[in-house]
C-alpha positions as a LaTeX table, in Angstrom:
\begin{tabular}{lrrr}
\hline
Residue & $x$ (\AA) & $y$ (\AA) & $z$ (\AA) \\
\hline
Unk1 & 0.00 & 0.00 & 0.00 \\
Unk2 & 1.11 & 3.52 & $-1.02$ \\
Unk3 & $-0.04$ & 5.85 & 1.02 \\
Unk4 & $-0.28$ & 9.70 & 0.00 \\
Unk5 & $-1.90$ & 12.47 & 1.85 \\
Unk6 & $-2.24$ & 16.27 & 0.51 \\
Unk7 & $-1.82$ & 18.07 & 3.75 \\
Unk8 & $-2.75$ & 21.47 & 2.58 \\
Unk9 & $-4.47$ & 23.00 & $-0.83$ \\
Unk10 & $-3.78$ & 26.56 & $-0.70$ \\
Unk11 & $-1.27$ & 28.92 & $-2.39$ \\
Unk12 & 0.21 & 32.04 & $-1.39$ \\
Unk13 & $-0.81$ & 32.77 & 2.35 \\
Unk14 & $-2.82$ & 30.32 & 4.52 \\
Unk15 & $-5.76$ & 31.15 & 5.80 \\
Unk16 & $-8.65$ & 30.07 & 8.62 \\
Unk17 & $-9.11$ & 26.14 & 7.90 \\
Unk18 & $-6.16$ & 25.99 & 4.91 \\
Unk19 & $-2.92$ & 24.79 & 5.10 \\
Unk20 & $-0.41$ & 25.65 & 2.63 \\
Unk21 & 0.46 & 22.67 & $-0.25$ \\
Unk22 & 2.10 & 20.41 & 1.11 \\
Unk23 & 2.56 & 16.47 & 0.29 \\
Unk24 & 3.30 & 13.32 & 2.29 \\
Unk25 & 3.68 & 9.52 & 0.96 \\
Unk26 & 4.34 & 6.87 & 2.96 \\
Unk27 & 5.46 & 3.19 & 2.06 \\
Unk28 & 7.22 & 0.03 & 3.78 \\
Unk29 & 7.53 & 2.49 & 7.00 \\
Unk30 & 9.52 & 5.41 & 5.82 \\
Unk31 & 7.63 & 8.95 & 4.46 \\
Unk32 & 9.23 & 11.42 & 1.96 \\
Unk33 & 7.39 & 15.21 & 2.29 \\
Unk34 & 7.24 & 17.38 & $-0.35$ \\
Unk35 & 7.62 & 21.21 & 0.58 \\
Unk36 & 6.51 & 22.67 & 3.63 \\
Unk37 & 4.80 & 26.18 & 4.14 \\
Unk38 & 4.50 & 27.67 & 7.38 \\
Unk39 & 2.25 & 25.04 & 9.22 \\
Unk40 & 2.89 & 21.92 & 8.12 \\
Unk41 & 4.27 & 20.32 & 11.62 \\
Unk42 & 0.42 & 21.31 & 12.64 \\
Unk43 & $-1.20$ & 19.45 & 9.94 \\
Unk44 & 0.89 & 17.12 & 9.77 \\
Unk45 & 0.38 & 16.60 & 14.03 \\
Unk46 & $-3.22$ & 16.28 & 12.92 \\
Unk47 & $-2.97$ & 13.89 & 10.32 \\
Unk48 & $-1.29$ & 11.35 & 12.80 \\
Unk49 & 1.59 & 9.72 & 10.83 \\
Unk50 & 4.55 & 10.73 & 12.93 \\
Unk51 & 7.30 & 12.44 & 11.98 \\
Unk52 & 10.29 & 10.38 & 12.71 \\
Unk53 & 9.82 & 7.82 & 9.24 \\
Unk54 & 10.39 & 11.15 & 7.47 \\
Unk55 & 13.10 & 10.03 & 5.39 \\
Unk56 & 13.54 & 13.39 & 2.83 \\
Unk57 & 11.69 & 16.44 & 2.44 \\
Unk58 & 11.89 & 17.78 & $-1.43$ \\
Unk59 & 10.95 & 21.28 & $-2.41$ \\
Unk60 & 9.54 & 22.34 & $-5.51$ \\
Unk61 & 10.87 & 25.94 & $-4.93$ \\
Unk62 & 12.00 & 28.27 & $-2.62$ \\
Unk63 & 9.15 & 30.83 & $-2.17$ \\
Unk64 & 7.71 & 31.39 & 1.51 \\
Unk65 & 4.47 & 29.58 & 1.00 \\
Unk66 & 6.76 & 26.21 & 0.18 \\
Unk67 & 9.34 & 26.31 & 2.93 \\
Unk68 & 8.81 & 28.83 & 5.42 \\
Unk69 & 7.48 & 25.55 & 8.03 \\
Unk70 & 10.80 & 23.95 & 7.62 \\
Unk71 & 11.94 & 25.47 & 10.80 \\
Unk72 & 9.57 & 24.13 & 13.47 \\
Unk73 & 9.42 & 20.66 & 11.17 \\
Unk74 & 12.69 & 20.00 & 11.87 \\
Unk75 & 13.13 & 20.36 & 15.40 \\
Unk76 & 9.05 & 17.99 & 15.53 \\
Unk77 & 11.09 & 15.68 & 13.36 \\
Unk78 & 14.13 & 15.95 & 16.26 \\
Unk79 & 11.43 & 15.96 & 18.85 \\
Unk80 & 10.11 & 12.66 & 17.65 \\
Unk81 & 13.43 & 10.92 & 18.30 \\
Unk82 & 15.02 & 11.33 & 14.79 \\
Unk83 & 19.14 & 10.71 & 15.07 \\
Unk84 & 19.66 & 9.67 & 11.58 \\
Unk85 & 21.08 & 11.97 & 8.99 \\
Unk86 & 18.23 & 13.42 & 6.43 \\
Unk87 & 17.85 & 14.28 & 3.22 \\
Unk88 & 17.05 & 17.23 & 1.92 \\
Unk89 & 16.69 & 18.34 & $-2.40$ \\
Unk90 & 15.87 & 20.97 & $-3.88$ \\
Unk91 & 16.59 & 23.24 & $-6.91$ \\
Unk92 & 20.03 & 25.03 & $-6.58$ \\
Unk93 & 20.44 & 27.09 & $-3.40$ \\
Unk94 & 18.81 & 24.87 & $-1.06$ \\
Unk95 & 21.52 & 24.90 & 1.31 \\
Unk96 & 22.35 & 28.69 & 1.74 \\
Unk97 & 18.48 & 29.12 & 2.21 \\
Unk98 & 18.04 & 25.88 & 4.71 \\
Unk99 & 20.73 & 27.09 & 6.48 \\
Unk100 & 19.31 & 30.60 & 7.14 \\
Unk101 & 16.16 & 29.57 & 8.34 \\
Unk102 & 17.58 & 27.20 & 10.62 \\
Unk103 & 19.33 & 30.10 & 12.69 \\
Unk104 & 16.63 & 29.88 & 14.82 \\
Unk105 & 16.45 & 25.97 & 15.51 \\
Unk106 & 19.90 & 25.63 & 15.77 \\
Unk107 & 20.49 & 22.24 & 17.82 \\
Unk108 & 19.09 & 19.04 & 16.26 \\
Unk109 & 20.01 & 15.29 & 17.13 \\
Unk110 & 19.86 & 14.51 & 13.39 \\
Unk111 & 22.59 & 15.39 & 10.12 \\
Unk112 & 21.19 & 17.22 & 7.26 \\
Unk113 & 22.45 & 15.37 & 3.92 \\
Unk114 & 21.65 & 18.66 & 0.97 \\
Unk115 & 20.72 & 17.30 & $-2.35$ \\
Unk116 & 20.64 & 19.94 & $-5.18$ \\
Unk117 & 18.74 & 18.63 & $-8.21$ \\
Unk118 & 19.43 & 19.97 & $-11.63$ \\
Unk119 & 16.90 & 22.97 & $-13.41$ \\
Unk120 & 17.86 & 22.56 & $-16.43$ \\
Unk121 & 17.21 & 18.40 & $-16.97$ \\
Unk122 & 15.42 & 15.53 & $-15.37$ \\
Unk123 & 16.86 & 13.76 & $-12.53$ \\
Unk124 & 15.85 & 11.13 & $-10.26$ \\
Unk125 & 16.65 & 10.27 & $-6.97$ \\
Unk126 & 15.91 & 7.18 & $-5.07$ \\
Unk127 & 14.70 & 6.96 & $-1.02$ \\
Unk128 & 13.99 & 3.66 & $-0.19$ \\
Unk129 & 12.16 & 1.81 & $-2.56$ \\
Unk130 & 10.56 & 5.27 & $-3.88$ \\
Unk131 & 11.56 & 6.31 & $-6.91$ \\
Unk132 & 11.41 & 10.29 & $-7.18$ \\
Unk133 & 11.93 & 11.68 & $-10.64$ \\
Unk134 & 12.25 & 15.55 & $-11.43$ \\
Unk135 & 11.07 & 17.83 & $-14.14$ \\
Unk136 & 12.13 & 21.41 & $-13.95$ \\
Unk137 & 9.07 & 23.89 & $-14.74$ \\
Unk138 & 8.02 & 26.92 & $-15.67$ \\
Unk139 & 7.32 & 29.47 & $-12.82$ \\
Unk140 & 8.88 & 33.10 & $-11.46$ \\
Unk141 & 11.80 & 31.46 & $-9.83$ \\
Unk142 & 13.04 & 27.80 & $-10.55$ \\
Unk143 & 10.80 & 24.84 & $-9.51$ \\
Unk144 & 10.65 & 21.26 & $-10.14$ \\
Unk145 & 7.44 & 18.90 & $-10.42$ \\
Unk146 & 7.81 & 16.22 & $-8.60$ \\
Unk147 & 7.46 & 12.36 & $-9.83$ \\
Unk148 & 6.78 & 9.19 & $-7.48$ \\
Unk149 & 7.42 & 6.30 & $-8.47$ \\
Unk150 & 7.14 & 2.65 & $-6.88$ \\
Unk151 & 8.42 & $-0.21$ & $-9.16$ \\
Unk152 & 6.68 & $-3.71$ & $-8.99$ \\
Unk153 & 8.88 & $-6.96$ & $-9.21$ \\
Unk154 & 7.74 & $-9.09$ & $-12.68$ \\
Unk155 & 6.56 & $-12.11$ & $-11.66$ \\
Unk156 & 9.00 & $-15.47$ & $-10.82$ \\
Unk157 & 7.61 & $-18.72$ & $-12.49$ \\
Unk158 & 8.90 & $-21.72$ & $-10.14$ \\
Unk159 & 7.97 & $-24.07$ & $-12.65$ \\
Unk160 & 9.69 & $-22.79$ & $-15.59$ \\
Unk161 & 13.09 & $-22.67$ & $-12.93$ \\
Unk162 & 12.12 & $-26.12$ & $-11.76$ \\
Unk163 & 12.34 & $-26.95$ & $-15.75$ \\
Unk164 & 15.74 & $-25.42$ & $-16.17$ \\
Unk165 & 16.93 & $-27.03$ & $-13.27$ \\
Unk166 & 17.39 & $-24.12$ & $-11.15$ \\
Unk167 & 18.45 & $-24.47$ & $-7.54$ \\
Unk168 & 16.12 & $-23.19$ & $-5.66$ \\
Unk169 & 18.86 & $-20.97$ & $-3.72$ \\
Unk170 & 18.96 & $-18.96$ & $-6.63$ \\
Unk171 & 15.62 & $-18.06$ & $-7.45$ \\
Unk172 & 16.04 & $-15.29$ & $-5.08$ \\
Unk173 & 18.96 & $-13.17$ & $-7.19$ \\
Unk174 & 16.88 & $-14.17$ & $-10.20$ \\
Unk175 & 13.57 & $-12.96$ & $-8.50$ \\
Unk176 & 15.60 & $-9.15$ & $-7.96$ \\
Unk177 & 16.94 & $-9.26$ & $-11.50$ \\
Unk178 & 19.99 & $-10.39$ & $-11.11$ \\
Unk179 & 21.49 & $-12.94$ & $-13.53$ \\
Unk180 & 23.55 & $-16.08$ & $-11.92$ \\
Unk181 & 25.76 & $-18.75$ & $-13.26$ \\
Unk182 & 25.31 & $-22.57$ & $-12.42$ \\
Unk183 & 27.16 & $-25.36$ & $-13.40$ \\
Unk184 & 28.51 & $-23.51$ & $-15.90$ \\
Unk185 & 25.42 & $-22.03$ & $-17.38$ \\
Unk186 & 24.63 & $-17.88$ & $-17.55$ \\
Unk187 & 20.81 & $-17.95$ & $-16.35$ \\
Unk188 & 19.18 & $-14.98$ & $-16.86$ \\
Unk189 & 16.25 & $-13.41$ & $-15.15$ \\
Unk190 & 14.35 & $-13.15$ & $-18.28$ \\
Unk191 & 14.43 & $-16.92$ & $-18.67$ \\
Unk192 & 12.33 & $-17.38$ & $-15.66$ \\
Unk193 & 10.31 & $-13.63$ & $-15.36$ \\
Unk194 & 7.05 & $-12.83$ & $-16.75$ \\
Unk195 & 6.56 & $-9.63$ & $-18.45$ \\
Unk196 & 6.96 & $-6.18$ & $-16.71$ \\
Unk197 & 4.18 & $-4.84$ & $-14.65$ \\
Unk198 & 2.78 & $-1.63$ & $-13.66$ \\
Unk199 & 4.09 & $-0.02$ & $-10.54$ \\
Unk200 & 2.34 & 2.46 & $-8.95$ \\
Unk201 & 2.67 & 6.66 & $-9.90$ \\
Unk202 & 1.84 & 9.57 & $-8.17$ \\
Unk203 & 2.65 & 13.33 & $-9.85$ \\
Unk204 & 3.16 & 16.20 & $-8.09$ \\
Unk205 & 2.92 & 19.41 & $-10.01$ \\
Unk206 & 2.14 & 23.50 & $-8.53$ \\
Unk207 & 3.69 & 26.63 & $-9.07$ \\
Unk208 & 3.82 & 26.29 & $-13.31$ \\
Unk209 & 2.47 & 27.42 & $-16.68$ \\
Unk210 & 1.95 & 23.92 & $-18.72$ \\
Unk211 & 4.38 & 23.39 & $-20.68$ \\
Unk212 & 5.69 & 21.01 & $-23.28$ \\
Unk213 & 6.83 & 17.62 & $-21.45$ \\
Unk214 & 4.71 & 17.94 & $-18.46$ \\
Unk215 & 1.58 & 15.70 & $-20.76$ \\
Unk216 & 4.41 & 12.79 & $-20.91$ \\
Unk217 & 6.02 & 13.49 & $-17.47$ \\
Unk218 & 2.27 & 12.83 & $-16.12$ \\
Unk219 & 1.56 & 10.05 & $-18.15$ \\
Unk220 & $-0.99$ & 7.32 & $-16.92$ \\
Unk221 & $-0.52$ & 8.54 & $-13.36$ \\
Unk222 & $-2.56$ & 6.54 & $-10.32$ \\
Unk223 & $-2.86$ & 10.46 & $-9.17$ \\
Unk224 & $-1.85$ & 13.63 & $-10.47$ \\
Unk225 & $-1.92$ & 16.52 & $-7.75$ \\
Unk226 & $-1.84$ & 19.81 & $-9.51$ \\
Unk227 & $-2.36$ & 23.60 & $-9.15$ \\
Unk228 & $-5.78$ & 25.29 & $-9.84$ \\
Unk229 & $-4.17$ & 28.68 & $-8.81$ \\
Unk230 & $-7.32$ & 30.45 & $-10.17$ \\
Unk231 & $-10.69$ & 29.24 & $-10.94$ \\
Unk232 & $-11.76$ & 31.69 & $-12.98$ \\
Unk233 & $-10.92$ & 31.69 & $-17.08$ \\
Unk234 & $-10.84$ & 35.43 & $-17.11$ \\
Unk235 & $-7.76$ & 34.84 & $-14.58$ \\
Unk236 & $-5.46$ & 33.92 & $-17.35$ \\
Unk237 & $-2.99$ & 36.70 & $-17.70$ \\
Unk238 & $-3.22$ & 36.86 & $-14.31$ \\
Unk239 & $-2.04$ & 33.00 & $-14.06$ \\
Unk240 & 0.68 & 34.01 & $-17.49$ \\
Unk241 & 2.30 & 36.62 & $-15.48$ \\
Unk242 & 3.03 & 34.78 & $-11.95$ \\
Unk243 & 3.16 & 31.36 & $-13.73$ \\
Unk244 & 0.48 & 29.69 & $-12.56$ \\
Unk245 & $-2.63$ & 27.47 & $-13.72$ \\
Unk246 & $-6.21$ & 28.12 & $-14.47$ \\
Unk247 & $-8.57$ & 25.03 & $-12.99$ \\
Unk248 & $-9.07$ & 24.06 & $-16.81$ \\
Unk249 & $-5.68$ & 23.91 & $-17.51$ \\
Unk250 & $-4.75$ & 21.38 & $-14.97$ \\
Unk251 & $-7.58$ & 19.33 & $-16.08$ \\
Unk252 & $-6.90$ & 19.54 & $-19.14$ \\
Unk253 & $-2.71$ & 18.02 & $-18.68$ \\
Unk254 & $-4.73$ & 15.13 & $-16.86$ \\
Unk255 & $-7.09$ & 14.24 & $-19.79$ \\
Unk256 & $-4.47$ & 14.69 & $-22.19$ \\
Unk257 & $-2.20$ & 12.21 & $-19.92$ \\
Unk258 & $-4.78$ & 10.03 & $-19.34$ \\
Unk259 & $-4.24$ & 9.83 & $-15.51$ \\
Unk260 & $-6.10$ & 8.09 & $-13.67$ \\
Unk261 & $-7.46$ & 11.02 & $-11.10$ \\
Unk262 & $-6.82$ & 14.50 & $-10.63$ \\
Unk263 & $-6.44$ & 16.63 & $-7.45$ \\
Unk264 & $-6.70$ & 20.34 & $-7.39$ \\
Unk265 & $-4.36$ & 22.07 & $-4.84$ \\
Unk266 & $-2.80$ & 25.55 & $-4.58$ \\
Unk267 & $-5.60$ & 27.88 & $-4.20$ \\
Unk268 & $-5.61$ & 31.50 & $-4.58$ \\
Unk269 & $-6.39$ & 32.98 & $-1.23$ \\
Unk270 & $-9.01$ & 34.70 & $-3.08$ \\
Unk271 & $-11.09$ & 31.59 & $-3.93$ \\
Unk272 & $-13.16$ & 30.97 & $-0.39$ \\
Unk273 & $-14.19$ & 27.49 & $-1.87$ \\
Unk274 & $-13.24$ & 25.71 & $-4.99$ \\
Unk275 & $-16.34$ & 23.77 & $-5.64$ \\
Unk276 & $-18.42$ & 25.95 & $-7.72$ \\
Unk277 & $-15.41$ & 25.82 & $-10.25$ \\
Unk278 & $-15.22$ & 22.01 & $-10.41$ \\
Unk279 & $-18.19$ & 21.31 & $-12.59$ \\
Unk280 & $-16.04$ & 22.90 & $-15.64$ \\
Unk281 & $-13.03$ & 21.12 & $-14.64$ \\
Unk282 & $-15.40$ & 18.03 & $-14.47$ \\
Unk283 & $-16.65$ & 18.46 & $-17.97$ \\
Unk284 & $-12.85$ & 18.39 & $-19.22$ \\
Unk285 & $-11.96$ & 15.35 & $-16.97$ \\
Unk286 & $-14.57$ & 13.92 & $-15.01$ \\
Unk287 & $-12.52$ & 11.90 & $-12.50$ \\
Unk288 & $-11.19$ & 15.44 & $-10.43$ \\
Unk289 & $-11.64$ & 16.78 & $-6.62$ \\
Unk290 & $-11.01$ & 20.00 & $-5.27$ \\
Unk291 & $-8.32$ & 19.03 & $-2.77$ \\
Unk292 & $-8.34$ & 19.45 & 0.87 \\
Unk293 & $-6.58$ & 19.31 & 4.13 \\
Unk294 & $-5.13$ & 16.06 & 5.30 \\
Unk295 & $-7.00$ & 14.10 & 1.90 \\
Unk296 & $-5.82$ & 10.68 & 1.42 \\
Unk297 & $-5.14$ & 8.29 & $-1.51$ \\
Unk298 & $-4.19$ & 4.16 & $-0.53$ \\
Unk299 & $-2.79$ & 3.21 & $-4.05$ \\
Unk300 & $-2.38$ & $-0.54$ & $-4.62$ \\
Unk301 & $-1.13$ & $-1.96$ & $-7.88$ \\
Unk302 & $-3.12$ & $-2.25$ & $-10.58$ \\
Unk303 & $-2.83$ & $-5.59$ & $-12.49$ \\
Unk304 & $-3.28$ & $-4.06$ & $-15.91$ \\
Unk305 & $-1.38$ & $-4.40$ & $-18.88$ \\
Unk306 & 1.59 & $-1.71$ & $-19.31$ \\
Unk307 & 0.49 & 0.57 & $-22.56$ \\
\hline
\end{tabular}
């Protein structure tokens, strides 16, 4: 099980009963966050998870609403009993601005490892057994949409090992891809895997004008959590000049990547509820929510063919 929460939707400032974007996934027992405005710890607190699994914290960019919380996260995450190093990534100049905000919570039991991911190409980094890929968008200050990945095993047919005359003390290697030799023989995992299968994807995307690559970076997503900055189509010069999204447009990069559902975070603080938008955002992709504080997806694999 895969578990993601959104524990904020809105954009810019919070306000009374909003938290600022924020993600959380949690799998096999360690959590990865992705940025943190100024109350996270407290929704987070609420939510219930803990804080000591955190394993990384990624930002998509460095603009208050996005990592102003890191402060009083990090000494929660010390508070909980954390004493092993963590990781930390981010565009370039993560560690000059970590380091400034820390100045006032100076003493922590834990290391900080800094991780600066490339703007100008894809990148992917690995934390546990999530896979987190990078695309670098298109906003006022450099930002990176955020791809999670979990990889499924193909399947290990005993019976065509038993018919090669495979040891069974090395199926295992086999099973984890590895190829082995035996009396002589090369045996590769191919010879006893099925075909690949589909893992399980979850895409991350605020702070952005679309742009080209973001459709294939998206691609047959379990759950695609993007921006609605504004709700309103007359909004769109408004959304050109910060670089932002109208509702539509998010729903539209989710039809046109054929994802599987689409949340809506990253309100304006001038939209007091995003539901009256969602029937046009409905109309261009029908499986959509407005997100909301502390909402949760349990993704499981899907056993369907990989396109």
């Amino acid at each position: 099980m895969f578990n993601v929460c959104l524990l904020g939707c809105g954009g810019t400032m919070p306000l009374p009963g909003r938290y600022l974007t924020s993600l959380l996934a949690a799998y096999r027992g360690s959590m990865i966050l992705i940025d943190s405005g100024e109350g996270t710890q407290v929704t987070m607190k609420e939510l219930g998870w803990g804080f000591k699994s955190i394993e990384a914290i990624f930002f998509t960019h460095y603009h208050a609403d996005h990592i102003a919380g890191l402060p009083g996260l990090m000494l929660a995450i010390g508070n909980a009993g954390r004493v092993e190093p963590l990781m930390l990534a981010g565009p370039p100049g993560l560690k000059t601005i970590v380091q400034g905000l820390l100045v006032i919570a100076p003493y922590l039991p834990f290391s900080i490892e800094y991780r600066e991911l490339s703007i100008r190409e894809q990148s992917c980094v690995t934390v546990g057994d999530i896979h987190v890929h990078t695309l670098p968008v298109s906003h006022t200050t450099p930002c990176l949409a955020y791809k999670l990945e979990i990889t499924r095993m193909r399947k290990f047919n005993p019976d065509l090992a038993k018919s090669l005359e495979i040891p069974v003390y090395l199926w295992k290697p086999l099973q984890t891809g590895n190829k082995v030799v035996y009396n002589g023989r090369t045996i590769h995992p191919d010879m006893v895997l099925g075909p690949a299968r589909r893992g399980i994807k979850v895409c991350y995307c605020t702070d952005t004008r679309p742009i080209e690559g973001l459709v294939e970076f998206v691609k047959e997503a379990d759950l695609f959590i993007c921006e609605g900055m504004y709700g309103e189509q007359e909004k769109l010069p408004n959304a050109i000049e910060h670089g932002h999204m109208l509702f539509s447009e998010a729903a539209y990069l989710a039809r046109e990547g054929e994802v599987r559902e689409l949340w809506l975070t990253h309100y304006s603080p001038s939209i007091a509820d995003p539901e009256p938008y969602m029937e046009t955002v409905q109309g261009i992709f029908p499986n959509s929510l407005a997100g909301s504080n502390r909402l949760v997806a349990r993704l499981t694999y899907r056993d369907e063919p990989l396109s």
